[in-house]
C-alpha positions in Angstrom: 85.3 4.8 -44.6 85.5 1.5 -42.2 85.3 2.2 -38.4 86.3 0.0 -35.6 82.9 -0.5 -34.5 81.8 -1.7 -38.0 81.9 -5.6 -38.7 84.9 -4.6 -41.3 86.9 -4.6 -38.2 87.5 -8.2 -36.2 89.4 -9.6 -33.8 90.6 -12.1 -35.5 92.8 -11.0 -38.0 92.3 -13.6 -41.1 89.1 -12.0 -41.2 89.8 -8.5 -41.7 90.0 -9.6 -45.5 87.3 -6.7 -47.0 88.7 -5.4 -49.9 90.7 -2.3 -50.0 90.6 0.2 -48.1 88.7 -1.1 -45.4 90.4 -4.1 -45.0 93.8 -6.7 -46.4 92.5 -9.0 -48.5 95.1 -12.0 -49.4 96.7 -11.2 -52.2 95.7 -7.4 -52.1 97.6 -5.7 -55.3 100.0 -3.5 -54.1 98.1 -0.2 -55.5 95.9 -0.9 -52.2 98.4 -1.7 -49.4 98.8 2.5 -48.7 95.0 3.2 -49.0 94.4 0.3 -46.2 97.1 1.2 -44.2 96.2 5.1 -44.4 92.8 3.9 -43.4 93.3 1.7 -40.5 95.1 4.8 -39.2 92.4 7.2 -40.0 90.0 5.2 -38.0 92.0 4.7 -34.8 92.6 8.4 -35.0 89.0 8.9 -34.8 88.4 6.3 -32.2 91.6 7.8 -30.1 90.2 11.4 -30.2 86.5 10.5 -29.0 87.8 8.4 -26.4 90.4 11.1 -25.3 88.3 14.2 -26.0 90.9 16.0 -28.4 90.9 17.5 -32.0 92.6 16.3 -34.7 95.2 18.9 -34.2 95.4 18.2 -30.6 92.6 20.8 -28.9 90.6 19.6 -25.8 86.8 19.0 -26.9 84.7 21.7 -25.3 81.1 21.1 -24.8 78.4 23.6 -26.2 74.8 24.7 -26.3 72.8 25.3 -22.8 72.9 23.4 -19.3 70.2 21.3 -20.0 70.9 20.6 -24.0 74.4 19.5 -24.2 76.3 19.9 -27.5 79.6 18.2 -28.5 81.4 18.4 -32.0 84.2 15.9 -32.7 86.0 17.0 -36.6 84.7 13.5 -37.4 81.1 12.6 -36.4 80.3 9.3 -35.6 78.3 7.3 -38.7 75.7 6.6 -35.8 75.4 6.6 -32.1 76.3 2.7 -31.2 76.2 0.6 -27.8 79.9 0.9 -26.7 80.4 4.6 -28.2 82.3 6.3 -25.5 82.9 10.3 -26.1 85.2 13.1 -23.5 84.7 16.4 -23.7 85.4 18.8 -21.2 82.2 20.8 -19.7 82.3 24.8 -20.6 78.3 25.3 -18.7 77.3 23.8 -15.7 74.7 21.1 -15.9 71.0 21.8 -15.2 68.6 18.8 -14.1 68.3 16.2 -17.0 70.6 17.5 -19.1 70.7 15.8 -22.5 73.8 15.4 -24.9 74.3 15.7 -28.9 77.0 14.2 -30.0 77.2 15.8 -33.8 73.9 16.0 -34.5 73.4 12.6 -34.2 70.4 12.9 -31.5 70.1 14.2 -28.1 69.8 11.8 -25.4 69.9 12.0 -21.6 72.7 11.8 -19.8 72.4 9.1 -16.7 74.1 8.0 -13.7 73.9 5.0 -11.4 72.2 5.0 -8.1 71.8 1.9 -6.2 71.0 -0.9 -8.9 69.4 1.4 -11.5 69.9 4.7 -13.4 68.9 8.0 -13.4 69.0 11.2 -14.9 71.8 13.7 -13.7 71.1 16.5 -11.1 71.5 19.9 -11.5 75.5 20.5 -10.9 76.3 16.8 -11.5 78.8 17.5 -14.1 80.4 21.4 -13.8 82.2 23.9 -15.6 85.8 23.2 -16.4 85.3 19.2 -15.5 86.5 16.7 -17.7 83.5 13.8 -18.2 83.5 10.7 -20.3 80.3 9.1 -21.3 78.8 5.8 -23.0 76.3 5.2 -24.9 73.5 2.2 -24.0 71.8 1.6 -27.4 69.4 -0.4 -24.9 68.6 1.9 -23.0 69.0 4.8 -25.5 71.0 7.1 -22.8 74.1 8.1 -22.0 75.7 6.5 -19.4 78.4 9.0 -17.0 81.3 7.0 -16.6 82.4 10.3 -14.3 82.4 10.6 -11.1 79.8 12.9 -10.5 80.4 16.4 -8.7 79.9 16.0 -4.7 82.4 18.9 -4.1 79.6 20.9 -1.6 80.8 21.4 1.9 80.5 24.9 4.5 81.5 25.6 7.9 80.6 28.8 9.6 81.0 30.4 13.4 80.0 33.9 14.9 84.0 34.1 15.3 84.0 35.7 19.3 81.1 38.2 18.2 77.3 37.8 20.6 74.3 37.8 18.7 72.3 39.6 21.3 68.6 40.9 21.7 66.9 37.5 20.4 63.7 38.5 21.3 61.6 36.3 23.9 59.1 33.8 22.1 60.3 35.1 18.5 62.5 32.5 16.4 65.6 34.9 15.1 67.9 33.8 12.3 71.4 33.1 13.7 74.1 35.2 11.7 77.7 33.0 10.9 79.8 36.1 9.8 83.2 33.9 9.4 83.6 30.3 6.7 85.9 28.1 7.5 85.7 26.8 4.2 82.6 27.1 1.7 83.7 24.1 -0.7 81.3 24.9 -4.0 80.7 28.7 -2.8 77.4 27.5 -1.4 76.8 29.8 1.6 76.2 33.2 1.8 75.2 35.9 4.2 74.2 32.9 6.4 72.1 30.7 4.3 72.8 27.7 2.6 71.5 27.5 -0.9 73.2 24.4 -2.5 73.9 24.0 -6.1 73.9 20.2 -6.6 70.4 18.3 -5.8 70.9 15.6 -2.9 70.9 14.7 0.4 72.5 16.8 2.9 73.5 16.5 6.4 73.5 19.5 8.2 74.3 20.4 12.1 74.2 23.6 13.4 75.0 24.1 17.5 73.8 27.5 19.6 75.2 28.3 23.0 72.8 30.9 24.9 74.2 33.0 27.5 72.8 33.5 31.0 71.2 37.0 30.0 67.2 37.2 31.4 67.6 33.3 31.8 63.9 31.6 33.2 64.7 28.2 35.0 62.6 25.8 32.9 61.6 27.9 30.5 61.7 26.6 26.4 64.7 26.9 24.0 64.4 26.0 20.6 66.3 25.7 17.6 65.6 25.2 14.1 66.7 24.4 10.7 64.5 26.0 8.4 63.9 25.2 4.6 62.8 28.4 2.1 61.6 30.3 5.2 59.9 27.5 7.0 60.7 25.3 10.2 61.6 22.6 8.4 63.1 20.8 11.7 63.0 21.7 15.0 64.7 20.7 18.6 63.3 22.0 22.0 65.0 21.7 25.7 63.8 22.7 28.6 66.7 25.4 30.1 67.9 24.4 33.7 67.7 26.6 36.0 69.7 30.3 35.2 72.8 29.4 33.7 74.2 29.2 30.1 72.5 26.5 28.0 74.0 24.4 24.4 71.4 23.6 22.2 72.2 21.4 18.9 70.6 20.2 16.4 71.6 18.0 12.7 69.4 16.5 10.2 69.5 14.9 6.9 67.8 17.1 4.2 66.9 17.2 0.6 67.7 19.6 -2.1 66.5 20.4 -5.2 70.0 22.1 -6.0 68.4 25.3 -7.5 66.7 27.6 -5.0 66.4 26.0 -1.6 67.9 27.3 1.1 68.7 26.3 4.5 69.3 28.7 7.9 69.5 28.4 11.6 67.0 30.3 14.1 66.7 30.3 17.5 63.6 30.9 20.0 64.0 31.9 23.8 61.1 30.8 25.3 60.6 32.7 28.5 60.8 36.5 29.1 63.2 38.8 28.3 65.8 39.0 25.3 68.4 36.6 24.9 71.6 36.6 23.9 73.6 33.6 21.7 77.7 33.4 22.7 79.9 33.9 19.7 81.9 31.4 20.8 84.3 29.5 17.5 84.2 26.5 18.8 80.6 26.2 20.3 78.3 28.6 18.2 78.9 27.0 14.8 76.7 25.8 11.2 77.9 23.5 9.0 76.6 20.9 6.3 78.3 18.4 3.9 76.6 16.8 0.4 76.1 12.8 1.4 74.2 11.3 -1.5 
């Protein structure tokens, strides 16, 4: 049983001479002309459904196994895994971090991407349920190469929509509530905490309006952008004199794209309880995946 990738198959055509049926040798008798020709077909069958991620009856390729152990079972199996072998299949489980793939039992390798001039292995959420992915594999570098683009579809906006948080008490940072998403691309954000799902970089700006309630000329306004629970960065103004006050902050964080989570709090510094404006437009939190 010839494949393309085997040295039966050339591109020049007086040499595809093997004898029948994995190649037309001059003179072939004519008892071999249909087993060539049903085997040239055969094999471009083969090579059409990996490329394509179909069955021989015409079925999408599902992956299999777990998030981290890919599985993927073409009707043929390769002979061996080659440089050049390019397989689809569309993604039934989410990908964990360093997932691996099987193509037919043929050995598991990691899948990898390219970042800057090198590669890597994939991020948790890189490739996702329901996405169609086509690899390649590097016989150099023994991997799997994702000829995907990988996921980046992570992106939230939130607002107090109108409603006061009030009763920040003085010198205590308070988590600010966002109780309205204008969109929560990747279903990322949740009862006002942002727990991403792929590993990255992340931009994220928040913006806090405080109102004039018990307002100290001078007195210290902070806000924060705190990681798992923690100030992770933090931005303080002095307030001048009694009136209302906008406080912003943005920063570029990391994720792991499992169990961090991000949050907004904010610190009146002088005494008496303060009050944030519910504003839409000026009370806001929001974030976007950038790398």
């Amino acid at each position: 049983m010839s494949e393309i990738q085997t040295t039966d198959w050339d591109e020049t055509a007086a040499n595809n001479n093997q004898t029948a049926p994995n190649g037309w040798p001059e003179g072939m008798p004519p008892s071999g002309v249909n087993d060539a020709a049903r085997e040239s077909m055969a094999a471009i069958k083969r090579w059409f459904n990996r490329v394509t991620g179909r069955t021989d009856a015409g079925a999408l390729v599902a992956s299999a196994g777990t998030s981290t152990a890919i599985t993927v079972a073409y009707d043929t199996a390769p002979a061996s895994l080659y440089t050049g072998l390019e397989v689809s299949f569309k993604v039934t489980t989410t990908c964990g971090a360093a997932p691996t793939l099987n193509v037919n039992s043929l050995g598991a390798k990691n899948i990898q991407k390219v970042v800057g001039s090198g590669y890597v292995n994939l991020a948790a959420g890189d490739i996702v349920a329901t996405q169609h992915v086509k690899v390649k594999y590097d016989g150099t570098l023994d991997k799997w190469i994702l000829l995907t683009v990988p996921n980046r579809g992570i992106a939230f906006s939130a607002h107090k929509n109108g409603t006061d948080q009030t009763g920040l008490v003085s010198t205590v940072a308070t988590k600010v509530t966002f109780g309205t998403e204008d969109f929560d691309v990747g279903s990322c954000f949740a009862s006002s905490t942002f727990t991403p799902t792929i590993a990255g970089k992340y931009l994220l700006t928040a913006s806090v309006r405080w109102t004039n309630a018990n307002a100290v000329d001078n007195e210290q306004m902070t806000l924060s952008i705190y990681k798992n629970g923690a100030a992770h960065r933090v931005q303080i103004w002095p307030r001048p004199g009694t009136s209302f006050m906008q406080t912003s902050i943005s920063a570029v964080v990391d994720a792991n794209g499992s169990s961090d989570t991000f949050e907004v709090y904010a610190t009146k510094g002088g005494a008496g309880n303060g009050d944030v404006q519910g504003s839409t437009e000026i009370t806001y939190f929001q974030g976007m995946l950038i790398t």
